[in-house]
N, C-alpha and C positions, 0 to 999 in steps of 0.2 A: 726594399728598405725595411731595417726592424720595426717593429710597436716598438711604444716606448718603453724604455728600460725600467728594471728595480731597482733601488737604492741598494746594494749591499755593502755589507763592509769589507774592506780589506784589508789584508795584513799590510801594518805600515812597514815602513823602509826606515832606515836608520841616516843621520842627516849627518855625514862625514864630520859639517862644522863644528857640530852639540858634543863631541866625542864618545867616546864608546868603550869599554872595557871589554874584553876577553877572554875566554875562563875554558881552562880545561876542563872537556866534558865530566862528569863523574856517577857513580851509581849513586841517588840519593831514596829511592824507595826502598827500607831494607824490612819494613813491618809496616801492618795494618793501619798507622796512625799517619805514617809516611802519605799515604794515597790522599788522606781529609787535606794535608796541607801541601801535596801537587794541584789538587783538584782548584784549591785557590790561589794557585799561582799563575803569575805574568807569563811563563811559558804554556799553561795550558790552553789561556786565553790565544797566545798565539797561533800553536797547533790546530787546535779547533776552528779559530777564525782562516785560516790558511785551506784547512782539509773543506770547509763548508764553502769556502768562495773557488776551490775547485770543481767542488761534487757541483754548485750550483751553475757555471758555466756551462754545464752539457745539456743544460736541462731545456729539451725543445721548446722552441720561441715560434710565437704567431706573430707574422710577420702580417702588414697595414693590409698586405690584399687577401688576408685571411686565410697564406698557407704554410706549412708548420715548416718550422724549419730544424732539422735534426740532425748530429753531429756522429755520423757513422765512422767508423776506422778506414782511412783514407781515404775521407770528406777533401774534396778540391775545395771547402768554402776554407778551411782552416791551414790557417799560412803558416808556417815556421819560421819563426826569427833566427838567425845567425845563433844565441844562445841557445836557445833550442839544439842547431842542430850541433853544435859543441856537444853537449851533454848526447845527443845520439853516439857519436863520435865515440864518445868515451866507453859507452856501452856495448858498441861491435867490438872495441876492444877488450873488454872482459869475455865477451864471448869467444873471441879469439885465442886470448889465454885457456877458457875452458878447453875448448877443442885440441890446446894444445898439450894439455895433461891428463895422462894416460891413469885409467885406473890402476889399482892395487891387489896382489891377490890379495885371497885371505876371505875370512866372513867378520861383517862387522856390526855390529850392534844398530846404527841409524845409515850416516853418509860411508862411502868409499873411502877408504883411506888418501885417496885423490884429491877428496873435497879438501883436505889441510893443505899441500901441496898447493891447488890452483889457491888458494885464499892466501899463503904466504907468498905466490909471485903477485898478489895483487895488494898487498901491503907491503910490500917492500917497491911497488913502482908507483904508489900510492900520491906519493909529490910529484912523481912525472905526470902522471894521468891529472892529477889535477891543474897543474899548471899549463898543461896540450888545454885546458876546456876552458879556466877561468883567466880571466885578463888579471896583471898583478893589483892592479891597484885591488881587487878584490879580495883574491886569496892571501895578499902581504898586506891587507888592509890593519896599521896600527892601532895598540890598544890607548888611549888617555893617558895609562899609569907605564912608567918607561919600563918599567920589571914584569910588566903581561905581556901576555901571546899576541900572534897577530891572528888573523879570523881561522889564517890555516890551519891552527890548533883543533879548533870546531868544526869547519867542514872537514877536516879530514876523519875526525872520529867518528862521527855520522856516517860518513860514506864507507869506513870500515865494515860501520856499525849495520849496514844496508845487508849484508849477504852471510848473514845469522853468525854462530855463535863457533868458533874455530873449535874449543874445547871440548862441546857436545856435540861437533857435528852433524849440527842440528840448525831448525828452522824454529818458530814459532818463538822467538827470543828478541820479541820487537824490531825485528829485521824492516820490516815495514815505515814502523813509527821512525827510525834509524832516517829511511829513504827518504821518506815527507819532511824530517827536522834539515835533512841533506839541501833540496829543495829550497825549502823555508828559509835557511840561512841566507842561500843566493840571492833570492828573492829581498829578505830584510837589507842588504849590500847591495842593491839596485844592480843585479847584475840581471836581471833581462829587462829591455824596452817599455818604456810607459806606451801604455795604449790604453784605448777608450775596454770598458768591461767587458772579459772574456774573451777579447783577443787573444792572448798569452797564453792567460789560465787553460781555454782550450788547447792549443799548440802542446802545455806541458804535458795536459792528461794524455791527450795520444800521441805526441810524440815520442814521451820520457817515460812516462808511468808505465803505459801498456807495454812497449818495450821491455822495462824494467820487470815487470812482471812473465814475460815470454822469457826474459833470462832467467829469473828466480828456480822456472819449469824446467830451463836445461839444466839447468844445475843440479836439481834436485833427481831428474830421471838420468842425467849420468852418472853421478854418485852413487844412487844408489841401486845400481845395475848389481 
């Protein structure tokens, strides 16, 4: 049995009843002055509160008979929920597409010419794969105002947004930030399981994230072979 727990905070969840708008993503940091007023914004607050009640689930627990308990990659303490393994799901799938696009000759400046290629079969099956992972009420979840989007607006461009930049064929273009906002969404849409702290949170980080992360790796040493 654990010690007792810390108080952390959570990213809350959006309450169907209260209604909700939603907004096609957009670039809004385009200069210096842009960052001061993300920095005090409602989505940073969120991100941050999301990314910190991850990092801090992993964090080894002294458990009452004084022995630690640590959350290794393919810990048997760590259960995965049905969402969880949905979003796995989704991700063998993109790894599948990878392995199924063939590089390009030629030399090229950063990725393979392939890398456009595998990213345009995975935004054009972009609604199928979402809709194989999320239940509707989630991903058709309506906006308040009857002329907005429904959430699959938003999780969809994130999730685009997850495996860098088609144009540059390139990485380091908040691909990341992309994946966690991905995440996050599901998460504010109650789309995985209430459970007591760090249930879940664990399950994501190594079910979903590291995953996520070992695809990031194929992607980027096939491309750019």
């Amino acid at each position: 049995m654990a010690a007792e727990g810390i108080s952390v905070r959570v990213l809350p969840t959006i309450d169907p009843s209260a209604g909700h708008t939603f907004l096609q993503p957009s670039k809004r940091i385009n200069e210096p002055d842009d960052v001061s007023e993300f920095l005090c914004s409602k989505a940073y607050v969120d991100i941050m509160t999301f990314l910190l009640q991850l990092n801090r689930s992993v964090f080894p627990a002294k458990l009452t008979d004084g022995s630690i308990q640590t959350w290794p990659l393919n810990s048997e303490a760590v259960v995965f929920s049905a969402s969880v393994r949905q979003l796995q799901q989704l991700l063998s799938k993109l790894e599948v597409e990878l392995e199924n696009t063939p590089l390009q000759d030629g030399e090229w400046r950063f990725a393979n010419g392939g890398y456009r290629d595998w990213y345009d079969k995975v935004a054009e099956k972009a609604s199928t794969f979402l809709e194989e992972c999320l239940s509707a009420e989630i991903l058709h979840a309506r906006s308040s105002e009857s002329d907005a989007p429904t959430a699959e607006t938003e999780l969809k461009e994130y999730f685009l947004g997850s495996w860098g930049s088609r144009e540059r064929m390139d990485y380091g273009t908040g691909h990341e930030l992309n994946f966690l906002a991905f995440l996050a969404g599901i998460w504010k849409l109650n789309g995985f399981p209430k459970n007591e702290f760090g249930v879940e949170e664990r399950a994501i980080v190594l079910g979903v994230i590291e995953p996520c992360v070992y695809l990031d790796h194929q992607t980027h040493n096939k491309t750019n072979r």
